[in-house]
N, C-alpha and C positions, 0 to 999 in steps of 0.2 A: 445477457441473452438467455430465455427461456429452453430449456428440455421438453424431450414431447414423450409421453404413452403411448401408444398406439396400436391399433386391433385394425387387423386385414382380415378380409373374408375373399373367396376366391368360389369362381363359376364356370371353369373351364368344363367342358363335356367330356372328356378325357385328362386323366392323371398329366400332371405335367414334373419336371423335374426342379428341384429346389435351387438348383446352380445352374446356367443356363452352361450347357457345353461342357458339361461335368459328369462324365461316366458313371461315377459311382456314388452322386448323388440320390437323395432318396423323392419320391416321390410326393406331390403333393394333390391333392383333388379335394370339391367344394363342400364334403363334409369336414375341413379343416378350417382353423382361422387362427392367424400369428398373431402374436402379443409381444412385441419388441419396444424400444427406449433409440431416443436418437439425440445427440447435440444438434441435427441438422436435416429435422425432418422431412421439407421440401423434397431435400436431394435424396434422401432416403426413399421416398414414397416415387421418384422418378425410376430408382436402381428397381424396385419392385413389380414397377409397368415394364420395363424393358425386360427383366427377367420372365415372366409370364406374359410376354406377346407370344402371340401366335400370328407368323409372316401368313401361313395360308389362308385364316380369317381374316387376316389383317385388322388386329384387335388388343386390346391386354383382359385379361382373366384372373385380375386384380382390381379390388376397391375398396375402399374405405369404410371400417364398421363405423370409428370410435377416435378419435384419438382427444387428449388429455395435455395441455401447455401445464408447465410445472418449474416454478424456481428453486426442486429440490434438486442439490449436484448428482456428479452419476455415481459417485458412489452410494448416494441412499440409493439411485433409481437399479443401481446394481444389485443393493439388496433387497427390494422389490422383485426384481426376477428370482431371485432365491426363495425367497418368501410364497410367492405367485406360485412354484414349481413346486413347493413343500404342500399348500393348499390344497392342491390339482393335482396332484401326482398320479390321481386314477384319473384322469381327463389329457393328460400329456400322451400325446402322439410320439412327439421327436422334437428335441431342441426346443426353441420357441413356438412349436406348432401343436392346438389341444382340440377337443374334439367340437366340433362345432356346436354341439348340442347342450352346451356348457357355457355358449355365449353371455345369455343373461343373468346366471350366475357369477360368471368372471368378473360381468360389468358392475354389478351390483360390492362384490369384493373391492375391486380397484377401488371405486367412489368413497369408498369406507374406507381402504386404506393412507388413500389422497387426504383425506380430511385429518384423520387421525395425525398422520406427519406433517402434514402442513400445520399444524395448530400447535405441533409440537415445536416445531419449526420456527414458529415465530415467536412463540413463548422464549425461545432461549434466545432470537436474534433481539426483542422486547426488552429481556433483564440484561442483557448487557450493552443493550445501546444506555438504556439507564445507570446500569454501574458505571459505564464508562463517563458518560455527561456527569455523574454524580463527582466521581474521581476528580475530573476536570476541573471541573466547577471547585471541591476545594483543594484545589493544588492553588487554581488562580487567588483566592482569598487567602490559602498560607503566603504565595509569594507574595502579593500587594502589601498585606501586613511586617514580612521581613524586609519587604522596602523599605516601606514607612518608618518602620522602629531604628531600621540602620540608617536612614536618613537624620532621623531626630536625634540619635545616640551622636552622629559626627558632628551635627550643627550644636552639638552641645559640650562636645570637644572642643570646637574652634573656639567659642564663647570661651571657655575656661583656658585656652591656652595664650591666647591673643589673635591680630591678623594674620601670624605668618600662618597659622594651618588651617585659612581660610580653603571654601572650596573653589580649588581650580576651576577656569572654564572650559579647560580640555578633561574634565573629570570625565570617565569611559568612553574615550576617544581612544582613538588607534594611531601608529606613525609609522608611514615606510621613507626610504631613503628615498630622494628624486634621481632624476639622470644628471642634476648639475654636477661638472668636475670638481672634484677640492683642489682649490689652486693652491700652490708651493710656499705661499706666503700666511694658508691657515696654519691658525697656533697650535699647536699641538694638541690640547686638552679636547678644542674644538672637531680636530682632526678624530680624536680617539672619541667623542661622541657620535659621530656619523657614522663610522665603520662598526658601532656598535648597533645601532638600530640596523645596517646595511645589512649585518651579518643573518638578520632575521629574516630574510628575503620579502618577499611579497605579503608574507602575512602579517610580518611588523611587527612591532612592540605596543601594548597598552600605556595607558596614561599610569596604574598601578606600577606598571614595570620600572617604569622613568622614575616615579615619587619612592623607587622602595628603599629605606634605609643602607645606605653604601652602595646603591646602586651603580654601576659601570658610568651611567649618565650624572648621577651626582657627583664621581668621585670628582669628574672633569670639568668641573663648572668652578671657575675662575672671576671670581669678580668680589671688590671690597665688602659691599654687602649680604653678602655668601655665609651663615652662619650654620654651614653643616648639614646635620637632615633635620632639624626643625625649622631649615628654610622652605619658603616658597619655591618650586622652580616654573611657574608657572611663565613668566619673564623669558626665563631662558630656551623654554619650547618657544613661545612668540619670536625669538631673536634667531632662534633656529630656521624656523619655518619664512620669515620676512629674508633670512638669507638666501632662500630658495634651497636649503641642503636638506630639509627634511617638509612632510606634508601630512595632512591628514586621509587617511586609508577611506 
């Protein structure tokens, strides 16, 4: 959502006050014109008719000079009023209000300083939308290549060591516990594998976790051809998960 500038000019035939219903407000009349900033100009330009009606004309004695849509935030547009006041400061009435006669100078200021920040503005939102795509861009080409290279290094592990340290088909796969009960008759080992994945709640164990040498899940894996951690356990996740006691996440 866009910010706004904005310049009021004012025609009332007598002084009116700045705060409607405000004693010790100062007064305003039409050799003056406001120079304010709004997130929500509409409503702002409404508060400004309503403050400068006049019930016995039945009228508002407020209008519109100027106003300026801007996607700088309010804190540049904050130092624009600073800046504005620093410029002006013999043209400053009160507050936001300068002397009318200064109108087409003010405007002429603004346009200049609009352009200046905005150019600046987008020069810096420009180099780092590119630094950032740049980054991106080879973070993806580092990572694809540490794929690739860790891929090629494992499959040439396996080659040199035999089938057993072929790759898994549960390779970075996930496993939570299911809701089947362990009945009374599972074996132990069996037993101490389930409550081990279980103990990990909801977010599970990895396939690294299960293959990691001594692993809680290796120690328990019971079967003749079982040869330690240069086995497969690939088998035994299958026998797991066909049991219905563990699942993939």
């Amino acid at each position: 959502m866009s910010n706004t500038i904005y310049m009021m000019g004012f025609n009332m035939p007598e002084p009116m006050k700045s705060r409607k219903n405000v004693a010790n407000s100062f007064l305003v009349d039409q050799n003056m014109i406001k120079i304010g900033i709004s997130t929500d100009y509409q409503r702002r330009s409404k508060d400004y008719k309503n403050t400068y009606y006049s019930q016995a004309d039945n009228k508002s004695y407020v209008y519109e000079l100027e106003n300026w849509e801007t996607d700088l935030d309010i804190g540049d547009l904050q130092r624009f009023e600073k800046e504005l006041k620093q410029e002006f400061i013999h043209a400053n009435t009160q507050g936001e209000y300068y002397q009318k006669e200064y109108y087409e100078e003010i405007k002429v200021w603004i346009e200049t300083w609009l352009k200046k920040n905005k150019s600046s503005e987008n020069l810096i939102v420009n180099l780092y939308q590119k630094f950032k795509n740049f980054i991106i861009g080879l973070y993806q080409k580092f990572k694809n290549f540490i794929i690739s290279l860790y891929q090629k290094f494992k499959s040439f592990i396996c080659k040199l060591l035999g089938d057993e340290m072929k790759l898994s088909k549960y390779e970075n796969k996930r496993f939570i516990r299911t809701n089947k009960p362990i009945s009374s008759k599972t074996a132990q080992h069996n037993f101490k594998r389930y409550e081990w994945i279980a103990e990990a709640g909801s977010e599970g164990r990895n396939y690294s976790e299960l293959n990691r040498k001594d692993s809680i899940y290796r120690q328990n894996i019971k079967r003749n051809t079982y040869e330690g951690n240069h086995s497969s356990i690939t088998q035994d996740i299958a026998y797991d998960i066909n049991q219905g006691m563990i699942k993939e996440k």
